[in-house]
C-alpha positions as CSV (number, residue, x, y, z in Angstrom):
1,X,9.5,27.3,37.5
2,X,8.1,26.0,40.6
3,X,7.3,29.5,42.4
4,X,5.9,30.5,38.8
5,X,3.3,27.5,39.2
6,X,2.5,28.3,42.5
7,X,1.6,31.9,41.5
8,X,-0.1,31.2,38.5
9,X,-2.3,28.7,40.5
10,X,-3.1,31.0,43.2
11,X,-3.9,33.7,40.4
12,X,-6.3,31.3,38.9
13,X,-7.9,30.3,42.4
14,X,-9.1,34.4,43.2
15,X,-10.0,34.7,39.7
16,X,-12.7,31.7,39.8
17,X,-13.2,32.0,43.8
18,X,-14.4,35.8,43.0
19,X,-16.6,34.7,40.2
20,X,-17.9,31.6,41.7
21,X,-19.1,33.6,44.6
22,X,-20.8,35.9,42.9
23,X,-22.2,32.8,40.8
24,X,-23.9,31.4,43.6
25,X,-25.7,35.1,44.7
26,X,-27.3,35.5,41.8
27,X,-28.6,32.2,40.7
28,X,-29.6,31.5,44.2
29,X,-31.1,34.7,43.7
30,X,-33.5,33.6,40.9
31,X,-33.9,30.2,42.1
32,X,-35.5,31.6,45.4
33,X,-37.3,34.5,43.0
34,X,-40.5,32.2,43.2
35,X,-40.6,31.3,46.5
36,X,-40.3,34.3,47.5
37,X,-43.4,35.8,45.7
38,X,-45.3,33.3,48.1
39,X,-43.8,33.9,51.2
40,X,-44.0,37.3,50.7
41,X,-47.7,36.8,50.7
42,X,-47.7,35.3,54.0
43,X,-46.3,38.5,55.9
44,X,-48.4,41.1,53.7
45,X,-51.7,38.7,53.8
46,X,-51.8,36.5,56.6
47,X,-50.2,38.7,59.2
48,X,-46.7,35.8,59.3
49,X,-43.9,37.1,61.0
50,X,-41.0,38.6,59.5
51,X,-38.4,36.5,61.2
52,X,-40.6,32.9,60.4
53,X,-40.0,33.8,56.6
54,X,-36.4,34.7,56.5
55,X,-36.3,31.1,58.3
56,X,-38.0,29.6,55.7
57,X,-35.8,31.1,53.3
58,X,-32.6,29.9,55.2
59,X,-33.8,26.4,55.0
60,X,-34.9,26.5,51.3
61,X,-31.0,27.5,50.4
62,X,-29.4,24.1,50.6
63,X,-31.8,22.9,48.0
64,X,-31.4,25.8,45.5
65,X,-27.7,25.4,46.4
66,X,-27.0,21.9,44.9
67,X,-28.1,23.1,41.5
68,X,-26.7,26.8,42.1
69,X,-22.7,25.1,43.1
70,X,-22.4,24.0,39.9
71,X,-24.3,26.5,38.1
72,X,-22.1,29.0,39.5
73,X,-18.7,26.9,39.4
74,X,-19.2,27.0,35.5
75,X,-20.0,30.4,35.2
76,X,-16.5,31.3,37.2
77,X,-14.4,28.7,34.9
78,X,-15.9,30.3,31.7
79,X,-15.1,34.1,32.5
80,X,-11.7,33.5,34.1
81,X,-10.4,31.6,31.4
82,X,-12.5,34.1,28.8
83,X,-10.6,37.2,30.5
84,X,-7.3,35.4,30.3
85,X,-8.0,34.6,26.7
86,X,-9.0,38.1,25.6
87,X,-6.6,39.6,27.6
88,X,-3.9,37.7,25.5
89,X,-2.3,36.1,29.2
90,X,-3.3,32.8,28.0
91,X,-0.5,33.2,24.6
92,X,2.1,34.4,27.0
93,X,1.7,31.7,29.4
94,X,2.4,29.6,26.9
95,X,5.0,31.7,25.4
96,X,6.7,30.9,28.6
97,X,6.9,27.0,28.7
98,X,3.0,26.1,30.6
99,X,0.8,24.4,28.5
100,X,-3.0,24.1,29.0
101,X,-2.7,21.0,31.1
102,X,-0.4,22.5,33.4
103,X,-3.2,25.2,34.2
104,X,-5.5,22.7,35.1
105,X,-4.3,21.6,38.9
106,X,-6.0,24.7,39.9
107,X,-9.1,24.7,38.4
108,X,-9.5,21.3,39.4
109,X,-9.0,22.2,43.0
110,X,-11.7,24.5,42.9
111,X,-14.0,22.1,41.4
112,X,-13.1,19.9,44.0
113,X,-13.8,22.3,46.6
114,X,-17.4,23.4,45.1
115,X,-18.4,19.6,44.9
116,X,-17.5,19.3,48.9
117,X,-19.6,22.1,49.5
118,X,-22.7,20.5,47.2
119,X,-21.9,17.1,48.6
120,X,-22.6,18.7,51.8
121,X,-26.1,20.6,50.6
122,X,-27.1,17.3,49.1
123,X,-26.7,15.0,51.6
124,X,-27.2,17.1,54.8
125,X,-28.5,20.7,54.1
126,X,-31.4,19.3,51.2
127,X,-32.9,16.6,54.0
128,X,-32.7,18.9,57.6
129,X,-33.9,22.0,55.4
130,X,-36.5,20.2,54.1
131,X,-38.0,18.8,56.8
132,X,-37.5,22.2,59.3
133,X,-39.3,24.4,56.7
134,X,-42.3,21.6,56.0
135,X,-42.2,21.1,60.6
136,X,-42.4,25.4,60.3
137,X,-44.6,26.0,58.0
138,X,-46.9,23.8,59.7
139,X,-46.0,25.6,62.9
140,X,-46.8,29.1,61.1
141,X,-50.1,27.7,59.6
142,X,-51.3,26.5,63.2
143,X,-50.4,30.1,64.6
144,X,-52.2,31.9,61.4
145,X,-54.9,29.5,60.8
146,X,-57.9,32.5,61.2
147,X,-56.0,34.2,58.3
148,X,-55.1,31.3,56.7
149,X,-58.6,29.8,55.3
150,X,-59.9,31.7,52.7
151,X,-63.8,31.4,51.7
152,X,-65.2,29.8,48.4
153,X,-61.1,28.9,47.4
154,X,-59.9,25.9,47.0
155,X,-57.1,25.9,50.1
156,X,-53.8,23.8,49.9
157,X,-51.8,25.0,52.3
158,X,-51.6,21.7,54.0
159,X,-49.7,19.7,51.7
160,X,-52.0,16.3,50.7
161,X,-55.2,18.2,51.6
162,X,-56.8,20.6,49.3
163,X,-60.4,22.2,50.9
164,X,-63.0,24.4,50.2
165,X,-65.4,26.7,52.1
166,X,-67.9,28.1,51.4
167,X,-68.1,30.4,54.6
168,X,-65.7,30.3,57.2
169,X,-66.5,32.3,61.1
170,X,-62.8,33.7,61.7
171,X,-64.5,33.8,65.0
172,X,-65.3,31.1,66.2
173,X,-63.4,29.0,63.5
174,X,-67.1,27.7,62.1
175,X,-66.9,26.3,58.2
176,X,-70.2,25.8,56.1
177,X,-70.4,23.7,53.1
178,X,-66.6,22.0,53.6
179,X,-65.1,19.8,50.8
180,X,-61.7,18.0,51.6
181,X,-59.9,16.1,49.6
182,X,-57.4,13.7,51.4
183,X,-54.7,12.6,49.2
184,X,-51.6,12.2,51.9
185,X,-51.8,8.5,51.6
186,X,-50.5,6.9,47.8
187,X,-52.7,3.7,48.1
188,X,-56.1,5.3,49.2
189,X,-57.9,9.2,49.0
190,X,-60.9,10.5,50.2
191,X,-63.2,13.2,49.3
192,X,-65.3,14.6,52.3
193,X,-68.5,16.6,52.4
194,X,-70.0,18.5,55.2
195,X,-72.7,20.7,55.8
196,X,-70.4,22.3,58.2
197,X,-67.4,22.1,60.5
198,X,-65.2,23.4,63.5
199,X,-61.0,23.5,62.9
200,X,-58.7,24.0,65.7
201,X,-55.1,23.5,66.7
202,X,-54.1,20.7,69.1
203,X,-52.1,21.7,72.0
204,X,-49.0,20.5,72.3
205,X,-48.7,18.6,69.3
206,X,-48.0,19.2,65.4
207,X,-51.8,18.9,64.8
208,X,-55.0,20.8,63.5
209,X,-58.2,19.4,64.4
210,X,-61.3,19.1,62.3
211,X,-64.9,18.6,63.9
212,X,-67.2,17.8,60.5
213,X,-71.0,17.3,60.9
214,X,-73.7,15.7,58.6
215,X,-71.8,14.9,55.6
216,X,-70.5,11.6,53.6
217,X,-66.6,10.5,52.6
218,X,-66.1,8.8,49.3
219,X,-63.0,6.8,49.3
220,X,-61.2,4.9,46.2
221,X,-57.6,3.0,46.3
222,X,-55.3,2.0,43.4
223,X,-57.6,-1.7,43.4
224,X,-60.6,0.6,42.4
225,X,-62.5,-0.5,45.0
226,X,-65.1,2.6,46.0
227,X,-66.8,3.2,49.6
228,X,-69.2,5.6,50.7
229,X,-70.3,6.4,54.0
230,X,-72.1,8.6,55.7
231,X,-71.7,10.3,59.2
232,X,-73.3,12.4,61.1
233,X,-69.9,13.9,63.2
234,X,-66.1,13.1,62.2
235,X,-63.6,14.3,63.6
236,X,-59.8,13.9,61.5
237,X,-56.9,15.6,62.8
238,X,-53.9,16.6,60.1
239,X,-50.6,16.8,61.2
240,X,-50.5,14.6,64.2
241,X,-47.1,12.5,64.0
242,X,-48.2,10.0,66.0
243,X,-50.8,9.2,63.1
244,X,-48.6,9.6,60.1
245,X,-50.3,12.9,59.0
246,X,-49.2,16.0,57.4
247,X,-46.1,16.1,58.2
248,X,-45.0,13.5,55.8
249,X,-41.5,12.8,54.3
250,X,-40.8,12.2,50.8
251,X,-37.4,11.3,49.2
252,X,-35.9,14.7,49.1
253,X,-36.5,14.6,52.6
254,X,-34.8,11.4,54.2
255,X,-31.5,11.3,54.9
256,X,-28.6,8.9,52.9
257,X,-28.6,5.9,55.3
258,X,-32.6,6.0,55.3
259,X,-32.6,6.2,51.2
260,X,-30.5,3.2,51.2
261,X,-32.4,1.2,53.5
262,X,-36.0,2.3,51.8
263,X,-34.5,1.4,48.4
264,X,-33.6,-2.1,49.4
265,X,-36.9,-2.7,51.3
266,X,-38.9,-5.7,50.2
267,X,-42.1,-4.3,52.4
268,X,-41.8,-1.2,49.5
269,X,-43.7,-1.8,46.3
270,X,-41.4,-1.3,43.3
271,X,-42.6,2.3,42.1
272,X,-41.3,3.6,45.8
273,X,-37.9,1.6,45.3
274,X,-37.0,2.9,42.2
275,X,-37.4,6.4,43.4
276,X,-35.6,5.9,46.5
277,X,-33.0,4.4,44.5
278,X,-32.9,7.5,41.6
279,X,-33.1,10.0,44.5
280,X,-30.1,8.6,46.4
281,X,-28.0,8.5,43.5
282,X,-29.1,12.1,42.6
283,X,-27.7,13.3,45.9
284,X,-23.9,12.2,44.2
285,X,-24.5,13.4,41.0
286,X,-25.3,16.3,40.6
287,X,-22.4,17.4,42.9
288,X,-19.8,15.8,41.1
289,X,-21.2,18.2,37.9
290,X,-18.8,20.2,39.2
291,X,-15.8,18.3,38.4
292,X,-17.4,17.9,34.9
293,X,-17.9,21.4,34.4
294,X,-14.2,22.0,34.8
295,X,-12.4,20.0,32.2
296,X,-15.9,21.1,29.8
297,X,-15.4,24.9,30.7
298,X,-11.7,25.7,30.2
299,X,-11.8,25.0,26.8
300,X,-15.3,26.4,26.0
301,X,-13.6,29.8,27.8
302,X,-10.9,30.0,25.6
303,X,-13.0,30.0,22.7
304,X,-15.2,33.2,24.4
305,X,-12.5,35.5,23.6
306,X,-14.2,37.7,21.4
307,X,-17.6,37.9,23.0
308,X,-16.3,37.9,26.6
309,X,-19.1,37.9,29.8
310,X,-21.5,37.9,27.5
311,X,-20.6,34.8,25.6
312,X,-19.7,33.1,28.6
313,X,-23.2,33.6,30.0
314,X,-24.5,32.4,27.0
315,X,-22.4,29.3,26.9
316,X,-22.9,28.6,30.8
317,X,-26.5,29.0,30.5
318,X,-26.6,26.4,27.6
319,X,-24.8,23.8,28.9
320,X,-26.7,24.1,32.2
321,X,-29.7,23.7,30.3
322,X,-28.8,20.8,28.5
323,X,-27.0,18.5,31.2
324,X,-30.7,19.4,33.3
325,X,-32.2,18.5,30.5
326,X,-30.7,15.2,30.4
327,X,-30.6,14.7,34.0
328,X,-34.5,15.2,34.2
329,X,-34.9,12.4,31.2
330,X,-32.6,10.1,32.8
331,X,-34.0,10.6,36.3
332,X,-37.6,9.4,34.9
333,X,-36.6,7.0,32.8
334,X,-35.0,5.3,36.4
335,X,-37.6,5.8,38.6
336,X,-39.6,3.8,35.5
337,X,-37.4,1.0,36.0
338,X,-35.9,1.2,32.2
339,X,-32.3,0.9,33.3
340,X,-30.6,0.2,36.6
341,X,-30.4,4.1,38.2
342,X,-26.8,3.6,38.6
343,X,-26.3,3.8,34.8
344,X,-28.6,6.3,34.2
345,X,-28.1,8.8,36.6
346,X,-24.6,9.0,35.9
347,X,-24.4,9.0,32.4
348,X,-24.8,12.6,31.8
349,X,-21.7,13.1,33.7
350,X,-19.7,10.4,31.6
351,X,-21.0,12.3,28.1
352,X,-19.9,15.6,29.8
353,X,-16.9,14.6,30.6
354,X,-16.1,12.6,27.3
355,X,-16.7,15.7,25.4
356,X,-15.0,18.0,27.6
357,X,-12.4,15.6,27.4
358,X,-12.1,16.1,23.3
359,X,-12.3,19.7,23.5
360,X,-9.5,19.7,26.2
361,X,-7.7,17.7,23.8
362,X,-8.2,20.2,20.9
363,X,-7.6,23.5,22.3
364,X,-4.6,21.9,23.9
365,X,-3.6,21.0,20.3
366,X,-4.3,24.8,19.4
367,X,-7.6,23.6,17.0
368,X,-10.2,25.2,17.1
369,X,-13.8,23.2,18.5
370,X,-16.4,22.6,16.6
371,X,-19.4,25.1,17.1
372,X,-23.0,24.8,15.5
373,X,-23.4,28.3,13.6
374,X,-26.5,30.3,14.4
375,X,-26.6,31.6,11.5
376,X,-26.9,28.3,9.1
377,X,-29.6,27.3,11.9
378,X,-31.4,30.3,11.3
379,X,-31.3,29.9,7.0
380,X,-32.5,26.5,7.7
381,X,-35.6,27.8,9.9
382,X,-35.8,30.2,6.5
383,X,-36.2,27.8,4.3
384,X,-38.3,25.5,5.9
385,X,-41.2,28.0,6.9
């Protein structure tokens, strides 16, 4: 029986490996689909260099893949275990002497092995690609900055800082009639006027410097406290490190250890904490989906038999929908302080996994799981409208 096992596992492995591969193409694919409609922009617009934007791209990917690992890893389970159903291999398997649990071990190995390779996105591909594509973007918008600006538009390529022109010299790099809006810092923006302006790029430093002349700057924090002043030449640079500008970082963008320690900082006020704290136990989450999605999907997949891919697409896409759902809702209900982020955060997992659980349990049982008919939804849509 033992050789048997060992085949049967390894079957199972290629048959979810192949899917799950193919998983990850396409909804890494369609996660990128919008980004991509931007960058795209930059090379046909703004003159940006082929090779900067496939970097970009490479260091968007571990975001899109800690949502796409799981995405994909339920996908696989679904149409593995939908093919084996339809193709009547699941009945003679059991005909000889393996029961459903027994067929588990393997899936459960390849959950195990798509949640490593989220863990990994999450907690060291989301915060070094992050921060490399903000540090090159910046790069590409100091090298494109003629091309960049745009007249009588309001321009928010620099993230925090949204401005308007109403002419701009490519030339000489000359703005008349600037308005900037500063809103990098939480606790205090700006709004600037100018009658007009010069912008360059600081050597040798992540920095673009702006020369305004004969204008005012209205400034409000969270106290409401309001100043005006007026100036007849200000000079503000954006992007300088050294002076905490554009460059910032915000949660998805610091690392594990530095989420801990921010989350446990007194100096913090208690909004910033309780993000800190749902964004680190985000990173763990959502990677351990995985491992929920496997004891949900081999039951869900055996029910599929009939509608096959398609069904199993439909299914996938459901469930995804729903546990993101549910994520999303418990994600701001932690970073509003309602319940520790602990409980929250991981309690779409536990409900996953408690149903999963039960529908294990039935199919194992040979009962069928309970489905909501469309079709009674749809006479109850009929008679209410």
């Amino acid at each position: 029986m033992a050789p048997v096992k060992r085949i049967l596992s390894l079957y199972i492995i290629r048959e979810i490996s192949s899917l799950f591969l193919l998983g990850i193409v396409i909804f890494t694919l369609v996660l990128l689909m919008g980004r991509l409609i931007t960058l795209t922009d930059l090379v046909v617009s703004h003159g940006v260099p082929l090779f900067d934007v496939a970097r970009m791209i490479f260091f968007l990917v571990p975001s899109f893949m800690v949502f796409t690992i799981p995405m994909a890893f339920l996908l696989a389970v679904l149409l593995a275990f939908g093919r084996l159903s339809a193709d009547n291999e699941i009945i003679v398997l059991k005909a000889g002497g393996i029961s459903l649990i027994q067929m588990l071990p393997p899936v459960i190995f390849c959950a195990f092995c798509a949640m490593v390779l989220s863990l990994g996105a999450s907690t060291i591909g989301v915060p070094w690609g992050n921060s490399a594509f903000k540090e090159l973007s910046f790069q590409v918008l100091k090298r494109n900055i003629t091309a960049t600006i745009r007249e009588k538009t309001f321009w928010d390529d620099i993230p925090g800082v949204v401005m308007y022109t109403d002419h701009y010299d490519e030339q000489n790099h000359i703005l008349k009639g600037v308005i900037i809006h500063d809103g990098r810092t939480d606790d205090r923006s700006m709004t600037i006027f100018a009658e007009d302006g010069v912008v360059t790029g600081a050597s040798g430093s992540n920095a673009l410097l702006m020369s305004l002349h004969n204008g005012s700057i209205h400034m409000a924090d969270k106290g409401g406290l309001y100043r005006l002043v007026h100036f007849g030449e200000y000079s503000m640079s954006i992007g300088d490190k050294g002076g905490g500008g554009v460059i910032s970082r915000s949660e998805p963008d610091l690392w594990i250890s530095e989420l801990i320690r921010n989350s446990a900082d007194p100096a913090l006020d208690s909004l910033s904490r309780l993000k800190m704290g749902a964004e680190l136990h985000s990173r763990f989450t959502f990677p351990c989906a995985s491992l929920v999605f496997a004891i949900l999907a081999v039951p869900l997949g055996l029910q599929n038999r009939r509608s096959g891919k398609s069904g199993g697409f439909t299914v996938s896409i459901g469930i995804i929908l729903s546990y993101y759902v549910m994520m999303s809702v418990m994600r701001s209900l932690a970073e509003k302080g309602v319940a520790p982020s602990f409980i929250l955060l991981w309690l779409p997992n536990l409900l996953f996994f408690v149903t999963g659980w039960y529908f294990l349990r039935l199919a194992s049982l040979e009962k069928e799981i309970p489905r909501l008919r469309m079709q009674y939804l749809f006479s109850l849509f009929r008679r209410s409208s």
